[in-house]
C-alpha positions in Angstrom: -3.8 32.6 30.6 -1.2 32.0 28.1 -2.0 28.8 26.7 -5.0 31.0 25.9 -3.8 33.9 24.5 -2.0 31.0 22.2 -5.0 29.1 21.5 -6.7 32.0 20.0 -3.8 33.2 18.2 -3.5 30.3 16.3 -7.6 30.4 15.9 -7.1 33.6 14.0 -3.8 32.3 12.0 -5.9 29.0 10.9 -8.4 31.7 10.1 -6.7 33.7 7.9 -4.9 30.5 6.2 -9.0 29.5 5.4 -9.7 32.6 4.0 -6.5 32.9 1.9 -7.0 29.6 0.7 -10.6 29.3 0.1 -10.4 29.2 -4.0 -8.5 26.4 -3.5 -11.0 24.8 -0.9 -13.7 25.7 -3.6 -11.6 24.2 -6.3 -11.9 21.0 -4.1 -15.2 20.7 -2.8 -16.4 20.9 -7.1 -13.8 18.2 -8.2 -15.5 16.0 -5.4 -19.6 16.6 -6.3 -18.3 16.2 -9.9 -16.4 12.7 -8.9 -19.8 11.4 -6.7 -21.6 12.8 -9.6 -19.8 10.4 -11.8 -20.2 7.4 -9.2 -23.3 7.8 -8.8 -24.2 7.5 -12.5 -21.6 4.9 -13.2 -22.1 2.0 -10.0 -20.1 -0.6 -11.6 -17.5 1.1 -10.7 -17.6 0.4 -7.0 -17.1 -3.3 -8.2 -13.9 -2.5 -9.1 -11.8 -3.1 -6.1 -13.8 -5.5 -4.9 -12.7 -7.8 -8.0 -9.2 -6.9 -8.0 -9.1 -7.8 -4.4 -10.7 -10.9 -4.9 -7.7 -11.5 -7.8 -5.0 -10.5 -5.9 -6.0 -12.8 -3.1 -5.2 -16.0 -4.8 -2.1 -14.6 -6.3 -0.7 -13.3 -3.1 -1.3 -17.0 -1.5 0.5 -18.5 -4.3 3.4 -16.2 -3.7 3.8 -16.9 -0.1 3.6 -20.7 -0.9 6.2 -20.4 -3.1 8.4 -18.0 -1.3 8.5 -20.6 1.7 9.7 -23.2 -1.0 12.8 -20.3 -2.4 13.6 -19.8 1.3 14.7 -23.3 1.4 16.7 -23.8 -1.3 19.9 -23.9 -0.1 22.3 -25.9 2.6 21.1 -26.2 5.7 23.4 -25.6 8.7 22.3 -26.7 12.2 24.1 -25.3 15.4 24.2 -27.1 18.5 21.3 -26.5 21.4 18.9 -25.2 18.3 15.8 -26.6 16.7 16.4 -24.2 13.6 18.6 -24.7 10.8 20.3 -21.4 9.4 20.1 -21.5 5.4 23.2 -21.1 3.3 22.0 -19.1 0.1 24.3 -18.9 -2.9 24.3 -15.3 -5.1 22.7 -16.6 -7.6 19.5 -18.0 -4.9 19.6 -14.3 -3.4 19.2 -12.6 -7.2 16.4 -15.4 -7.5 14.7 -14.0 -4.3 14.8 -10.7 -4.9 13.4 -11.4 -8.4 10.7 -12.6 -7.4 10.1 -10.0 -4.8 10.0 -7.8 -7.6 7.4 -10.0 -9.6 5.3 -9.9 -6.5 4.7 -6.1 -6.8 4.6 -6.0 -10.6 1.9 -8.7 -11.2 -0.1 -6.8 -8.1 0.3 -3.5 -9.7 -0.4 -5.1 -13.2 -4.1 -7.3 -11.7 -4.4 -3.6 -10.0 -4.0 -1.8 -14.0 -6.3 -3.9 -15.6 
């Protein structure tokens, strides 16, 4: 009976939160028939992410490619009982990583812009 009584109480709260809010839900509802209104006159549009996916693709390939090859700059050392090395990065190969890291993102955000 309780889990009821709560049930219905938070009916009427979610209730009252629709009806307080409902400019706001007006507000929203226009925005999107104006924004399908917009897509439906303007259907190159939809092309859009479909290009900059197939852009980003390629680059993103590249960048793991060449991320392998910055992973191994570097001394290997080998421990005993192990197939895998453990790489010894330098300061300068770390900065180098984390620059490119950062090239990553910008070129995808930049192929993204245009």
């Amino acid at each position: 009976m309780g889990g009821a009584i709560f049930a219905w109480v938070l009916a009427f709260l979610y209730l009252c939160f629709i009806v307080c809010c409902w400019k706001n839900i007006s507000l929203g509802a226009s925005i999107l028939e104006a924004a399908s209104d917009f897509v439906t006159s303007n259907i190159r549009v939809l092309w859009l992410p479909i290009v900059s996916y197939l852009f980003c693709v390629p680059f993103v390939c590249y960048w793991v490619v060449t991320a392998v090859y910055l992973y191994s700059i570097g001394e290997p050392e080998f421990e005993d009982m192990s197939f895998v090395a453990n790489i010894k990065w330098t300061d300068q190969t770390r900065y180098m990583i984390w620059f490119f890291v950062f090239g990553l993102c910008w070129s995808i955000a930049f192929i993204i812009c245009v």
